[in-house]
Structures are given as structure tokens and as C-alpha cells.
N, C-alpha and C positions, 0 to 999 in steps of 0.2 A: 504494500500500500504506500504513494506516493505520501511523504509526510508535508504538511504547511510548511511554506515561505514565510521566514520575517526579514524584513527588511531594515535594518537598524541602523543606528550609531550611539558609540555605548553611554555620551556622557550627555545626551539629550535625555529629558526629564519624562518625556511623551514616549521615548521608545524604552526607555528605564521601567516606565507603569507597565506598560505592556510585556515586558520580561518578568515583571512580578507575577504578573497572572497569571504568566503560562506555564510559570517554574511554582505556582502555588499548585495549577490543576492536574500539572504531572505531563503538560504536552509536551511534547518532545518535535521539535521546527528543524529547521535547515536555517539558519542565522545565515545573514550575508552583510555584512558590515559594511558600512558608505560612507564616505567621506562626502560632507553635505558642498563641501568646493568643488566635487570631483564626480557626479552622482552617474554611476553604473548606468549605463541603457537600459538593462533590463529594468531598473527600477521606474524609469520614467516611459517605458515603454507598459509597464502594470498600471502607473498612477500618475499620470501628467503632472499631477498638484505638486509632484516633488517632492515631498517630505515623508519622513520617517516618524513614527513606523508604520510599515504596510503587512500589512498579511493576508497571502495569497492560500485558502485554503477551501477544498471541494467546491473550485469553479469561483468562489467569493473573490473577491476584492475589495478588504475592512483598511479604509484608512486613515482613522481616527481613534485616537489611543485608547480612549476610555469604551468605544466601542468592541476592540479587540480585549479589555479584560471581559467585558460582559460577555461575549465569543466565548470564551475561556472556560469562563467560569459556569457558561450555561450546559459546557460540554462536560467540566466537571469539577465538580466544587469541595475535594472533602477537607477543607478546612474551616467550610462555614460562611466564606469570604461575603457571599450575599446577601447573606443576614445583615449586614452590617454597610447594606449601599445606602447614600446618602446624593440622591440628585440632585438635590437643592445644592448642598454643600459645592458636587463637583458644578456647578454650572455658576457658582460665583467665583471659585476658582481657577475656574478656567475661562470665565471671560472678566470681568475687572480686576481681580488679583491677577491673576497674568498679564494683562494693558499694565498697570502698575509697576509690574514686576521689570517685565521687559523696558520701560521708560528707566524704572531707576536704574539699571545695571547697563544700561544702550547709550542713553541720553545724558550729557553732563549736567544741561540747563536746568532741565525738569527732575534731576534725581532725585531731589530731597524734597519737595512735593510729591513726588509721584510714591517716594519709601512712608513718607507719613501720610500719604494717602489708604495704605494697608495696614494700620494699628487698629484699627476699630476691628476688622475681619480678623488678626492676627490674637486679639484681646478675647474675642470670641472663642476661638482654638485655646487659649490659653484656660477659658473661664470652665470651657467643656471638660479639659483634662485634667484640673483640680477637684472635678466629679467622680471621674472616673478614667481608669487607664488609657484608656484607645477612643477614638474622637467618635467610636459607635458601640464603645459599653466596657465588657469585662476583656476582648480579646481583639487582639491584631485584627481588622478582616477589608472589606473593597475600599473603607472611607479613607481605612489610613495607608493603604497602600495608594490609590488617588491620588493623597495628597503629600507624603513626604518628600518626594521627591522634586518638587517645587518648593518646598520649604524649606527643603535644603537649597535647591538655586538661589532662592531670594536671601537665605542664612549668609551663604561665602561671597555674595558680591562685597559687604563688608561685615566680616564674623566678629571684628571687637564692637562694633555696634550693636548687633543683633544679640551677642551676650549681655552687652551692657541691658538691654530691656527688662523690666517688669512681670516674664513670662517663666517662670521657674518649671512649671508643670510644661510647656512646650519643647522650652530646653532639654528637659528632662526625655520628653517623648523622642524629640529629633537624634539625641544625642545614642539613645535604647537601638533605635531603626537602625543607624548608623555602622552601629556597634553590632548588629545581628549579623548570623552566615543568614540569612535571606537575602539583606543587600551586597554582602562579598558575593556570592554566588552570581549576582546579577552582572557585577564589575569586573568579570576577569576578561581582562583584556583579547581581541583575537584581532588576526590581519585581515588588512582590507579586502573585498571581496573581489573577484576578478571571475568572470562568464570562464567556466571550463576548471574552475579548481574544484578538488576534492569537498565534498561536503561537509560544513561543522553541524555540529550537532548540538541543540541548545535545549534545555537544562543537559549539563554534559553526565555522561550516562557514568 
């Protein structure tokens, strides 16, 4: 059985969520690594729109990250991950904390408008995880996977900042993810993909 195509790059946040999912539900891909300078034919011969990640799987064509973990996870969940989806969350997320996100860490002028334009949202996450461990109850599951990985982008644009903040229980979460083999496992490095090499294989067996 041909196995899904993903179409990656490792230190993009959107192809990072979608590594989480797949390596949560036990799929097993063909990884093809892209340099976003440099982008494979075949990738844009799948997905005109360019970007990563794509996954190519029985005839599909999913390419939108959060769409590929619910793919994922609908195929197979045994960690529970969907118990714990929060739409609302990812869709503020992913549309004004990301505008935000991307000004402050892109834009010189607008940075420090556009970083204290996400404390209220970030104060939110903070108030949730002084409730309770994981931004959707007692365990890891879709919300925080969703979202750590942006949290962390917006964390290292400047990390003595984002320490410096008022958010001890965020910290605390960011620093847990960080610190897990879930996210090593997602980061280990592979070479760029090239039409005719040997196939990788992702979660690595």
C-alpha cells in the first residue's frame, strides 16, 4: 500500500503541527523536506499555493495544517487528541495571533505594537493553564498541540522578553512541550528532498 506524502520543512510551525498529528496517530508518511527558497516541482506541481505542509494521501490533496491533524487524527486517535479540539481557540490563533505574530518578528516599525497587540490572547492561555494543565483539561491533546508551536515562534523572536512576562503557568507549559520526546521526535533533522531519492520515512520506524 502506497503510504501519504508530506511535504515539509522542519522549522515551520504549520508543518511542525502536522508532524505532531501524525506521529500522535501512528501514521507512518514519506517526508520530503523543502527548502521554502528552493521548492521541489513536485511540491508545487501537488499544491500551486506553495507552502508547506501538504499531504498527499488516497487521491487527497490536504493543505492546510490544522486540516491534516484532523486527517490524522480522524484516521486514528489513540491518544484522545480530539477530545480536546478547540476551534475557536485554533481560529484566533491562526488568524490574529498569527497577523500579530508575523508583524512583530517581520516588521521593525510595527513590532512592539503588533507583540503587545497579543497579551490579552496570550493572558488568556496563561489564565487557562493556572486551571488546569493543558489548554483543554487534565492531558496533552489537539488544542495544545495546535498551538505550541506558534508559541514557541512568537517565545524566540525575543525569549528575554517573553520570560520577562507575567505568565508563569504558560512558561511552564511551553517550556514541558519543549522539553518532551514528542517534540524531539518531530525535530530531527533530514536532507533536502530531491524527485528520485530513496524514501524517508516519518515517524521513523
Amino acid at each position: 500500500m502506497t503510504k501519504p506524502i508530506l511535504y515539509s520543512f522542519r522549522r515551520c510551525p504549520y508543518a511542525m503541527r502536522a508532524r505532531l498529528a501524525l506521529a500522535s496517530a501512528g501514521i507512518t508518511v514519506e517526508l520530503r523536506e523543502i527548502l521554502l527558497r528552493d521548492k521541489a516541482p513536485a511540491l508545487l506541481a501537488a499544491s500551486p499555493k506553495a507552502t508547506v505542509p501538504v499531504l498527499l494521501a488516497g487521491g487527497q490533496v490536504i493543505e492546510e495544517s490544522y486540516d491534516i491533524m484532523l486527517w490524522a487524527l480522524g484516521e486514528n486517535d489513540p491518544d484522545g487528541w480530539l477530545k480536546g479540539r478547540d476551534d475557536a481557540l485554533i481560529e484566533t490563533l491562526d488568524g490574529p495571533f498569527k497577523t500579530a505574530l508575523d508583524c512583530y518578528k517581520y516588521n521593525k516599525e510595527g513590532a512592539t505594537a503588533a507583540r503587545e497587540s497579543t497579551a490579552e490572547f496570550l493572558q488568556g492561555l496563561d489564565a487557562t493553564l493556572a486551571r488546569q494543565p493543558f489548554l483543554s483539561g487534565a492531558q496533552f491533546s489537539l488544542a495544545d498541540a495546535a498551538s505550541a508551536t506558534f508559541i514557541r515562534q512568537f517565545a524566540n523572536v525575543d525569549r528575554a522578553w517573553f520570560d520577562a512576562q507575567p505568565w508563569p503557568h504558560l512558561h511552564t507549559w511551553l517550556e514541558n512541550f519543549l522539553a518532551s520526546s514528542r517534540f524531539e521526535a518531530i525535530m530531527r533533522k533530514y536532507p533536502k528532498w530531491h524527485a528520485g531519492d530513496p524514501a524517508t520515512l516519518f515517524p521513523e520506524p
